[in-house]
C-alpha positions in Angstrom: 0.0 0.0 0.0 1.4 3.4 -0.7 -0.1 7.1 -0.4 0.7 10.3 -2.1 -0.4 13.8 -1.9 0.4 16.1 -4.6 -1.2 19.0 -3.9 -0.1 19.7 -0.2 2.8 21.3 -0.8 3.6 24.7 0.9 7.4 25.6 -0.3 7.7 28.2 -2.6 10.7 28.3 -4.9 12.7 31.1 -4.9 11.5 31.7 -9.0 8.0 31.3 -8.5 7.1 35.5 -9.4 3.3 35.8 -9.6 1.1 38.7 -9.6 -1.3 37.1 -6.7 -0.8 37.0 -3.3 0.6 34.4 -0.8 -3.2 34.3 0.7 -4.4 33.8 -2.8 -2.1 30.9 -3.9 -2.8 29.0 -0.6 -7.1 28.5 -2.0 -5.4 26.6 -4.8 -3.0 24.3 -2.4 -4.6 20.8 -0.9 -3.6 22.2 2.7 -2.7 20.1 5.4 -3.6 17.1 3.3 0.2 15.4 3.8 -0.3 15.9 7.8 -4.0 14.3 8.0 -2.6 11.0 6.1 0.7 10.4 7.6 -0.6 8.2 10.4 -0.3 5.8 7.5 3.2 5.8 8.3 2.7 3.8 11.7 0.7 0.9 10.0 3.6 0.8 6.9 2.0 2.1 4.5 4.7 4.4 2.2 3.9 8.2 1.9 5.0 10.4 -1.0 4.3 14.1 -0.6 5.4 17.3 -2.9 7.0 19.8 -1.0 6.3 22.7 -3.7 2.7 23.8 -4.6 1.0 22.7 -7.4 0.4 26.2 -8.6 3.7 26.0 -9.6 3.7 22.4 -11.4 0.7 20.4 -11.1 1.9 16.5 -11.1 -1.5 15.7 -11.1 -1.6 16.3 -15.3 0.0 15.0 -17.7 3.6 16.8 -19.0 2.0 18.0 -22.4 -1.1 19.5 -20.6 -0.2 22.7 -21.6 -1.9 25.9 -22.2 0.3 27.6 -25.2 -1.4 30.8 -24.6 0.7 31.3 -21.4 3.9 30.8 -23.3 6.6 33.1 -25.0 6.5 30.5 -27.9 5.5 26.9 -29.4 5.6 23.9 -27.3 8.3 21.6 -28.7 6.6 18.5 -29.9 3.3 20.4 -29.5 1.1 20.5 -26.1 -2.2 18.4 -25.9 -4.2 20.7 -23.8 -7.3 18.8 -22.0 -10.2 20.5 -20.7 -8.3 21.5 -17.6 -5.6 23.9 -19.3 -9.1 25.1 -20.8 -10.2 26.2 -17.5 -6.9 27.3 -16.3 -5.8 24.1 -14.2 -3.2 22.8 -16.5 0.4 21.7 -16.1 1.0 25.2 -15.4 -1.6 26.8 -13.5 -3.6 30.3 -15.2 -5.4 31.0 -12.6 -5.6 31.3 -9.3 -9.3 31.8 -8.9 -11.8 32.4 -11.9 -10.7 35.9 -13.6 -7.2 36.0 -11.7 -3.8 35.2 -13.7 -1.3 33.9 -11.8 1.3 36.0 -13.5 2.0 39.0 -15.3 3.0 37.7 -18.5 4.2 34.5 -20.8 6.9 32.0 -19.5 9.6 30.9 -21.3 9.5 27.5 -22.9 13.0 27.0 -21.0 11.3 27.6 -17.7 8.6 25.4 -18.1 11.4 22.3 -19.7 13.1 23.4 -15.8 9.9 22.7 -13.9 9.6 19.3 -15.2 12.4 17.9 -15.0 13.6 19.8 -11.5 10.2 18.6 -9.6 7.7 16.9 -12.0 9.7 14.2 -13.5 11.4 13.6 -9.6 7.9 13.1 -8.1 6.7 10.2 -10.7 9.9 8.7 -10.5 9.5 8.5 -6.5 6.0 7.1 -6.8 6.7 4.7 -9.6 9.7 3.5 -7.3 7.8 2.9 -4.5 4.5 0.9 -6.7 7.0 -0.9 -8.7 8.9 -2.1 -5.0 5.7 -3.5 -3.5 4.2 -5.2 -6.5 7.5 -7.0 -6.8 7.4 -7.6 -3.6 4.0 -9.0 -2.9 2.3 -9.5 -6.5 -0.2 -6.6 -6.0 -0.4 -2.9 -5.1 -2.9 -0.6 -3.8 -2.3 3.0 -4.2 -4.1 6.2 -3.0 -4.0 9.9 -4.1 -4.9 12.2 -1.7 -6.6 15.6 -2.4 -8.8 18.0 -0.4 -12.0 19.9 -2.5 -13.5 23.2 -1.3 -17.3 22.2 -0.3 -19.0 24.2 -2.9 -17.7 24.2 -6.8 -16.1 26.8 -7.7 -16.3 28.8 -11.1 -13.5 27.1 -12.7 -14.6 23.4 -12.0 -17.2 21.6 -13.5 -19.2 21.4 -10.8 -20.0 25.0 -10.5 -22.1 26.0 -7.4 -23.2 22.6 -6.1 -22.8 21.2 -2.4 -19.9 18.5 -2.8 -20.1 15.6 -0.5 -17.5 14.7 2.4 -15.4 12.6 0.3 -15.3 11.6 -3.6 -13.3 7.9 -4.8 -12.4 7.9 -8.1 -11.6 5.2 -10.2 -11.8 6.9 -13.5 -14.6 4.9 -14.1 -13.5 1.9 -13.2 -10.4 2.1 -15.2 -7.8 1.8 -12.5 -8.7 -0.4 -9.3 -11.1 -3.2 -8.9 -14.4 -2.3 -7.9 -14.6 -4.1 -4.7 -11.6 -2.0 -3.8 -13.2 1.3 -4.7 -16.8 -0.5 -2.7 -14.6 -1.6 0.1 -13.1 2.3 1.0 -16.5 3.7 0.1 -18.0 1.0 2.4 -15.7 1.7 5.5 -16.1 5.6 5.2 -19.9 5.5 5.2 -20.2 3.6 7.9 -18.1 6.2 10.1 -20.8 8.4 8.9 -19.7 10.9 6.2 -21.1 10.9 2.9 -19.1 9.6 0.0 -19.6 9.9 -4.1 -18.2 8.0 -6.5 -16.1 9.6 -9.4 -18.7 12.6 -8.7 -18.0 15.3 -9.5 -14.2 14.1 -10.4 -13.3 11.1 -12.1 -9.6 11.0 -11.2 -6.4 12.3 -12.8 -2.6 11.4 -14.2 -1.6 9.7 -11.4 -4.0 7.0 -11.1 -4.5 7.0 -14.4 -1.0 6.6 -15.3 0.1 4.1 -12.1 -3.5 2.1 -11.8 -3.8 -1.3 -14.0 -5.9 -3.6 -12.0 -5.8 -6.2 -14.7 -2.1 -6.3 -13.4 -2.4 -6.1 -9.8 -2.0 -2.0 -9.6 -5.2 -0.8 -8.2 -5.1 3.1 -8.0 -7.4 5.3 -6.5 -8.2 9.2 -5.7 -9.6 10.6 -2.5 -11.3 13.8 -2.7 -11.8 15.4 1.2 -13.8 18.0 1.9 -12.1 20.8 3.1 -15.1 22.3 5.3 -14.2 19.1 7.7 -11.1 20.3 8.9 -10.4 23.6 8.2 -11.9 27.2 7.8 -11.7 27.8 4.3 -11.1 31.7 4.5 -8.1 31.2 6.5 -6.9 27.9 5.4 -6.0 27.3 8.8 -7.1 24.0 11.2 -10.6 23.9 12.3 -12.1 22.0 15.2 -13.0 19.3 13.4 -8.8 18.5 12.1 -7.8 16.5 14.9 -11.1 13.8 14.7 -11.0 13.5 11.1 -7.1 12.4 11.4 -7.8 9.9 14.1 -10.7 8.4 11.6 -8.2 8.7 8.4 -5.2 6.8 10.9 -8.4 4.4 11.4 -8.8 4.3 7.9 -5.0 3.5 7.1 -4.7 0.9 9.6 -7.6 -1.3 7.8 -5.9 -0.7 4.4 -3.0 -1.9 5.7 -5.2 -5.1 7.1 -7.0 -5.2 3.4 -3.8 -5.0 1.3 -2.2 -7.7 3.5 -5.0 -10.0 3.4 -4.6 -9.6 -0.7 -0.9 -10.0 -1.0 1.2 -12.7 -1.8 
């Protein structure tokens, strides 16, 4: 079993100019999301966790999500922009919020090449390590990707305005984990009492889609949390309700741990 969280980190590197503020780049961040799933680490389950924001590289798409239109020139092998560099939430992020660039003006093709290979390229290759050392060790993997959702949709997601649940799995429709897996985890959170969605209103991303192959044993899937149960979403700063969710989510990583072992070779 292994966890990663993409979207939690809070270092900002030293080139990372942008024409919004600190406060403003946090609503785009997965806070605290790396902190609330690291009890996993008592019950041996593996945690992988960016350090930088994904405002500055999102890992979460794939390397030729790219919105041209925020470069000084061509993408080399041309970009293959999906409806997320359409809203803004590409590879490189537009927008902070709906109607607020991130930056002033274009990057440079060469600064863009940088970010991949200084911190995208790095964080695959450390979550592709650690799948491809427990699937050789035991025959099978299970894999989660952690992300928090702000409880309403916002403009730029395809949601817009509705009430989102406590958590969303995601499967991408079935595509990468066996349905029992993503019935199980659904299963076991409703029955601490929060309400759960499948793959609505998000289907999952590149890194299940890219790690998850249940046909060979990889079963990959996303967790959505919503952020009204643990923090105050103004402030992005702990609520009251942070420390009981982690005691339920160090709950919930010591019965993966029992699952995946009862699975294993």
């Amino acid at each position: 079993m292994l966890f990663d969280s993409p979207h939690s980190g809070r270092t900002i590197p030293h080139d990372f100019v942008t024409r919004v503020s600190l406060s403003d780049l946090r609503t785009g961040e997965d806070a605290f999301v790396d902190e609330l799933v690291s009890g996993c680490l008592g019950h041996g389950i593996g945690l992988v966790a960016a350090e930088f924001p994904r405002t500055y590289i999102d890992v979460n798409r794939g390397d030729d999500d790219i919105d041209e239109s925020m470069l000084d020139a061509p993408w080399p092998g041309g970009a293959v922009p999906t409806d997320k560099s359409v809203r803004g939430m590409g590879l490189i992020r537009r927008e902070i919020l709906k109607g607020i660039p991130i930056y002033d003006g274009p990057l440079s093709v060469a600064e863009v090449e940088r970010r991949i290979e200084e911190f995208y390229r790095p964080y695959h290759a450390a979550v592709r390590a650690g799948l491809d050392r427990l699937h050789a060790a035991h025959g099978a993997v299970w894999h989660v990707d952690w992300h928090s959702m702000k409880p309403v949709g916002a403009k730029m997601n395809v949601d817009a305005g509705a009430k989102r649940p406590d958590f969303v799995v995601s499967d991408c429709e079935g595509r990468t984990a066996a349905p029992e897996f993503v019935e199980a985890v659904a299963g076991w959170l409703r029955a601490r009492g929060y309400s759960v969605s499948v793959n609505d209103p998000y289907k999952g991303a590149e890194m299940i889609r890219r790690f998850g192959d249940p046909s060979a044993g990889r079963h990959s899937i996303q967790i959505e949390i919503n952020r009204a149960l643990y923090i105050d979403t103004e402030r992005m700063t702990r609520n009251g309700g942070f420390s009981g969710l982690k005691r339920d989510l160090d709950a919930f990583s010591a019965w993966l741990a029992g699952y995946a072992g009862e699975r294993s070779a």
